[in-house]
C-alpha positions in Angstrom: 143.9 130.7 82.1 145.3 130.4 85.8 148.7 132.0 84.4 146.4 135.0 83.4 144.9 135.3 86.0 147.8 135.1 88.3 149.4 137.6 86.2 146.6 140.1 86.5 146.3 139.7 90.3 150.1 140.3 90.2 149.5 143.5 88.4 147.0 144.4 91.4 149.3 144.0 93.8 151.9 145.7 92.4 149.5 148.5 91.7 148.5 148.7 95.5 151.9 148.5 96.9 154.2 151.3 94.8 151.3 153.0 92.3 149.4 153.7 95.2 151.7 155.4 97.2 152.9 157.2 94.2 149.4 158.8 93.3 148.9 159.2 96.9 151.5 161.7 97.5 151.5 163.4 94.3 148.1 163.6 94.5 147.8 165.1 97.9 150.8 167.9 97.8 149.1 169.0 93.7 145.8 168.5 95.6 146.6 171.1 98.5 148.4 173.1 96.8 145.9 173.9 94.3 143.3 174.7 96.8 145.7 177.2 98.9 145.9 179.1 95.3 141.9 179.6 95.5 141.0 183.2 95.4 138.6 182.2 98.4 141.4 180.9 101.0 143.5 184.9 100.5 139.9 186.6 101.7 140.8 185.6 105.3 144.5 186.3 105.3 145.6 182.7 104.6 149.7 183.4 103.9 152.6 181.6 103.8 153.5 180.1 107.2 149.8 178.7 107.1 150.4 177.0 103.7 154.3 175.9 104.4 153.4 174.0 107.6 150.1 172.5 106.3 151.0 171.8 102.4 154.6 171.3 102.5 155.0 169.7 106.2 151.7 167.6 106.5 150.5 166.9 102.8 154.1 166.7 101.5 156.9 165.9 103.8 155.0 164.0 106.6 152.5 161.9 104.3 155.4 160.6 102.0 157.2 159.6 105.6 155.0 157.8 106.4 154.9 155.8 103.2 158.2 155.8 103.1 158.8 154.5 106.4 155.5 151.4 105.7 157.2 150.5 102.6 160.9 150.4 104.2 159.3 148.1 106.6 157.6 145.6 104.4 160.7 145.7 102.1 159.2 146.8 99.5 162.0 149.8 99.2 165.5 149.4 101.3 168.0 152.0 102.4 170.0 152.3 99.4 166.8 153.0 97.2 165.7 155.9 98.9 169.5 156.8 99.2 170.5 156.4 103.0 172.7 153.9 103.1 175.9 154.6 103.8 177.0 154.2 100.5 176.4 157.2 99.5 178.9 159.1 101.5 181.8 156.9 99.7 184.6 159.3 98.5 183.4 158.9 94.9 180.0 159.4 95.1 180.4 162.7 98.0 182.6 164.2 95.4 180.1 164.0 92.3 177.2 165.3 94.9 179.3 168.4 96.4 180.5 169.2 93.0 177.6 169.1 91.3 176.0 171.2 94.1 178.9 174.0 94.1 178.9 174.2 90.4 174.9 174.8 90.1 175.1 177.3 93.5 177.9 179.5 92.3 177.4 178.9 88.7 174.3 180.0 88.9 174.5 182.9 91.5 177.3 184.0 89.0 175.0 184.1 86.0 172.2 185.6 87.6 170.3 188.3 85.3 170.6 192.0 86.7 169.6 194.8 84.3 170.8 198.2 85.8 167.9 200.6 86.2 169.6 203.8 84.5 170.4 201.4 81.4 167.2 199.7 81.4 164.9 200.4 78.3 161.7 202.1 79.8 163.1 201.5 83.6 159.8 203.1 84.6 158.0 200.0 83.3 156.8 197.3 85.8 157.8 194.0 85.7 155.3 190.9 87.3 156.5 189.1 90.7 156.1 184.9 90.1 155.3 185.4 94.0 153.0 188.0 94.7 151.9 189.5 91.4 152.5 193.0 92.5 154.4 195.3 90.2 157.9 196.3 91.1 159.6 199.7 89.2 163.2 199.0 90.4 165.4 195.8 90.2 168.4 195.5 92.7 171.4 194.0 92.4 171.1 189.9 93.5 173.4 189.5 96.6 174.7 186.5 98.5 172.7 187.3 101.3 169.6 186.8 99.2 170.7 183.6 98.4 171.8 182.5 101.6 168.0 183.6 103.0 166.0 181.6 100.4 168.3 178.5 101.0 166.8 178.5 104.3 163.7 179.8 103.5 163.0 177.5 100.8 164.5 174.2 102.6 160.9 173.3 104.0 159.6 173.2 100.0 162.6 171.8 99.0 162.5 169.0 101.3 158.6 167.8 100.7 159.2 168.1 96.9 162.1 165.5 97.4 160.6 163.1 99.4 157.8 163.3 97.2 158.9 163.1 94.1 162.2 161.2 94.4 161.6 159.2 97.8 158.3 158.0 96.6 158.1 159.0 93.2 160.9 157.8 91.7 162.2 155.3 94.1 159.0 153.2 94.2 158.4 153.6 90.5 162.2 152.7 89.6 161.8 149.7 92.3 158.6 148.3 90.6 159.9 148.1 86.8 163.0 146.5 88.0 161.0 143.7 89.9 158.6 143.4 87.0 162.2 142.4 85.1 162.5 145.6 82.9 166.0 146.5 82.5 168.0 148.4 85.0 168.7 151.1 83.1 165.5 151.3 81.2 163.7 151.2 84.8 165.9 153.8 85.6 165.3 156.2 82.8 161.6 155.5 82.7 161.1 156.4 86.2 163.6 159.5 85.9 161.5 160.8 82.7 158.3 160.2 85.3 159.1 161.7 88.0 160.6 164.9 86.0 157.3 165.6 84.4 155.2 165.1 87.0 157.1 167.6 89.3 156.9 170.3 86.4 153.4 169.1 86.0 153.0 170.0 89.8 153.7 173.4 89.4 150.5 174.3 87.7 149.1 173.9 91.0 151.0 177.5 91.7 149.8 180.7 90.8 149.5 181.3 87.0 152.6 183.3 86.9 154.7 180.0 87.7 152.8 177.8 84.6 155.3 179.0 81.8 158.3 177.8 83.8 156.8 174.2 83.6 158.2 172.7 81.0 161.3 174.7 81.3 163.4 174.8 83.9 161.1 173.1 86.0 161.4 169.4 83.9 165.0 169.6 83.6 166.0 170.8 86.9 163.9 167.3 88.4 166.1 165.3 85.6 169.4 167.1 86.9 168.7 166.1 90.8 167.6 162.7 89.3 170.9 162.3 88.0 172.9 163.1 91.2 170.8 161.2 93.0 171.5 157.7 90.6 175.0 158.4 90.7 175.1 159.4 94.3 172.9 157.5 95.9 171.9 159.9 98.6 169.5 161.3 99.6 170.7 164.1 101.4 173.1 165.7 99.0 170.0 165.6 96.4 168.4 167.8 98.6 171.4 170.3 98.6 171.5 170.6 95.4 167.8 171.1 94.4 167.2 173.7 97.1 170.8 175.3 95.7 168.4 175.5 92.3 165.0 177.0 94.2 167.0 179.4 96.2 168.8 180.8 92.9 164.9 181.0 91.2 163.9 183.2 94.4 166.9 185.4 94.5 166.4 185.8 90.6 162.9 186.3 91.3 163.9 189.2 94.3 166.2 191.0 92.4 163.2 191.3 89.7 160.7 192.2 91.9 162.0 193.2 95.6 158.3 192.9 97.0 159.1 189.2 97.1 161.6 189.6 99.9 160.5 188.9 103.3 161.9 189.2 106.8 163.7 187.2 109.4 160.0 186.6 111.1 159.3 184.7 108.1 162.0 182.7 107.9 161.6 181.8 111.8 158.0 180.7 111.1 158.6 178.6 107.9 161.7 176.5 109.4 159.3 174.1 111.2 158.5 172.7 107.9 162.1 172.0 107.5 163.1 170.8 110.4 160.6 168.9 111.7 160.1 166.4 108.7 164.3 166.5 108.6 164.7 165.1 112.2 161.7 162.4 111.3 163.8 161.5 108.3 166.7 161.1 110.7 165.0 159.0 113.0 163.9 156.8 110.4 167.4 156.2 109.2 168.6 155.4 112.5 165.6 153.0 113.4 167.0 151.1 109.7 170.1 150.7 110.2 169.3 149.3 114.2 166.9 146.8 112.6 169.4 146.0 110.3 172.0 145.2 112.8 169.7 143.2 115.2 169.5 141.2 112.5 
């Protein structure tokens, strides 16, 4: 009876300390991003510098921070789970991550679907924008450029979904079935497999446009960054590489529809939510490795 009961308190515990944090952050980034997408909020000009610094920089990036700075406190996660421990910049493990990252960037800028409009079928049809929903009569050609501008326009997103979904998703899922004795690699997968789904799941928080990309490639580019990140370890080339894959979905996306594009005021006003949560990040990693040398 005591065993049971010790065992079910354990199960508490472990509930409060890495399932918590988990729902938490999901919860709150689905949560406000769902809300922006009201038809209610767009009635009093609501746009996207309002929702990147207050979904993506407070409810993503700066609430799983902070639980990703508590649980690196209380040891409940160390540096190399969350991937910044030096490790990861060993020879090895930069080459996987900058490989991988080149061959998904210019792989995929190289593959990039154009249709001509003097060979297109019906060119005077209109096509539907994931971003705005507006029609568009004339593709353009995808250009470097474009990609360049949604890697830095994008980095803000890319950033919260990261932390979110692999700094606390992942990592504290991974972390828990390994203490509760489940295999490495099974702990591994399982919270891989997690993590993957509920970041496509997240997506039905976007406007309706973005729901049939859920399951695919939404699922399987999480799995991909999963899998640099186990063999890498870090953190920071991750991120690299799964903005490399939102910046070619926008520049796909422009070249569709070129109402998505925006200018550089845009860009100027959404790099805060970069930026901000990406020097916190910093000083986090530097406050880690001084505690770890004091001691």
């Amino acid at each position: 009876m005591g065993y049971a009961m010790g065992h079910v308190e354990e199960h508490r515990r472990d509930w409060k300390a890495y399932a918590g944090p988990v729902v938490l952050s999901m919860g709150t980034l689905t949560g406000l991003n769902a809300l922006w997408h009201l038809p209610l909020l767009a009635r009093y000009g609501i746009g996207v510098v309002e929702h990147s610094l207050l979904v993506y920089l407070l409810g993503g990036s700066g609430l799983a921070l902070l639980l990703l700075w508590r649980a690196l406190g209380d040891g409940r996660l160390t540096r190399q789970d969350i991937g910044l421990a030096p490790e990861g910049w060993s020879p090895a493990r930069r080459l996987v991550g900058v490989g991988l990252i080149v061959f998904f960037s210019y792989g995929g800028y190289s593959n990039l679907q154009y249709t001509p409009p003097s060979s297109a079928s019906g060119s005077s049809e209109h096509s539907t924008s994931l971003e705005s929903g507006q029609n568009q009569a004339v593709p353009i050609k995808p250009t470097w450029g474009d990609y360049c501008y949604w890697y830095a326009a994008l980095a803000g997103a890319s950033l919260a979904e990261l932390l979110v979904f692999v700094g606390v998703g992942f990592c504290m899922v991974e972390r828990c079935l390994k203490q509760r004795r489940l295999h490495r690699f099974a702990a591994t997968t399982v919270a891989a497999i997690l993590a993957s789904v509920a970041f496509g799941l997240y997506h039905f928080s976007h406007a309706p446009s973005w729901w049939p990309l859920v399951f695919i490639p939404l699922m399987p580019v999480m799995l991909i960054d999963l899998v640099c990140f186990v063999l890498t370890r870090n953190f920071y080339l991750t991120l690299g590489l799964h903005n490399s894959f939102a910046a070619l979905g926008m520049t796909q996306i422009q070249s569709m529809n070129p109402a998505t594009a925006h200018g550089p005021a845009m860009l100027a006003s959404v790099l805060p939510a970069f930026v901000i949560p990406f020097l916190v990040l910093h000083g986090i990693e530097w406050k880690e490795v001084r505690r770890h040398v004091a001691a």
